[in-house]
C-alpha positions as CSV (number, residue, x, y, z in Angstrom):
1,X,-61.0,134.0,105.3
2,X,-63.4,131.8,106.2
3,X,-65.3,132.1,103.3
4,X,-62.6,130.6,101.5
5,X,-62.0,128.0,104.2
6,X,-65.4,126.7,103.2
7,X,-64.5,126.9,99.6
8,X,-61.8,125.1,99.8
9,X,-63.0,122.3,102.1
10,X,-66.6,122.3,99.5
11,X,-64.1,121.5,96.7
12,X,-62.1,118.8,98.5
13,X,-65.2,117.4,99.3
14,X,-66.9,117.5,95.7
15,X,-63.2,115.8,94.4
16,X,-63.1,113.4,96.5
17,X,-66.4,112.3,95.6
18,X,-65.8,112.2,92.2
19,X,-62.8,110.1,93.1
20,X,-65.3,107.8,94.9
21,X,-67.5,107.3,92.6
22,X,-64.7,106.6,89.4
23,X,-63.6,103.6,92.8
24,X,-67.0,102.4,92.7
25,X,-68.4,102.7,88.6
26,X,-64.9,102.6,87.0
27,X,-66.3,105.2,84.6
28,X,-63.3,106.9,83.2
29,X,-64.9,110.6,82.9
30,X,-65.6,110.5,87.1
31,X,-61.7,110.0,87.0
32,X,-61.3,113.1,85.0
33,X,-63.5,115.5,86.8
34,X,-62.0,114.7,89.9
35,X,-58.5,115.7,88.2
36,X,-59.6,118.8,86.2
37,X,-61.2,120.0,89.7
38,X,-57.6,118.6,91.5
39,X,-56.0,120.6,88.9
40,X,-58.0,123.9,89.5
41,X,-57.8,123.7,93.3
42,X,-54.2,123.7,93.4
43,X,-53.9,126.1,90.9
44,X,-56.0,128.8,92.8
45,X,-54.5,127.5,96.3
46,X,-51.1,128.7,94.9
47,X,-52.1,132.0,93.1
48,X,-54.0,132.5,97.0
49,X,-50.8,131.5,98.7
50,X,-48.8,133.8,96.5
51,X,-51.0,137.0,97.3
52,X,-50.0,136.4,101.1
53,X,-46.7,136.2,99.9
54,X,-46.3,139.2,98.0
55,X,-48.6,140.6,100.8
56,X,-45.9,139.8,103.6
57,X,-43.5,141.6,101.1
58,X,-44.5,144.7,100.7
């Protein structure tokens, strides 16, 4: 767990920079990592949050 605790928070952290620096050079493709990587994050957050789900179920 916290393995992906760290993941997660190495992600946010790599996003939000790429978010940062699209603020600060208005380069359009800083803008689009930073949602392909938002895109994946929440993706996997949801197929992880699902598991526990199903987990709980059975």
């Amino acid at each position: 767990m916290l393995f992906f605790r760290w993941l997660g928070m190495m992600f946010a952290l790599g996003i939000i920079a790429s978010f940062g620096l699209y603020i600060a050079t208005g380069q359009e493709r800083f803008k689009r990592i930073g949602l392909m990587g938002l895109r994946w994050v929440v993706l996997a957050g949801l197929g992880f949050f699902a598991v526990l789900i199903l987990e709980r179920i059975a």
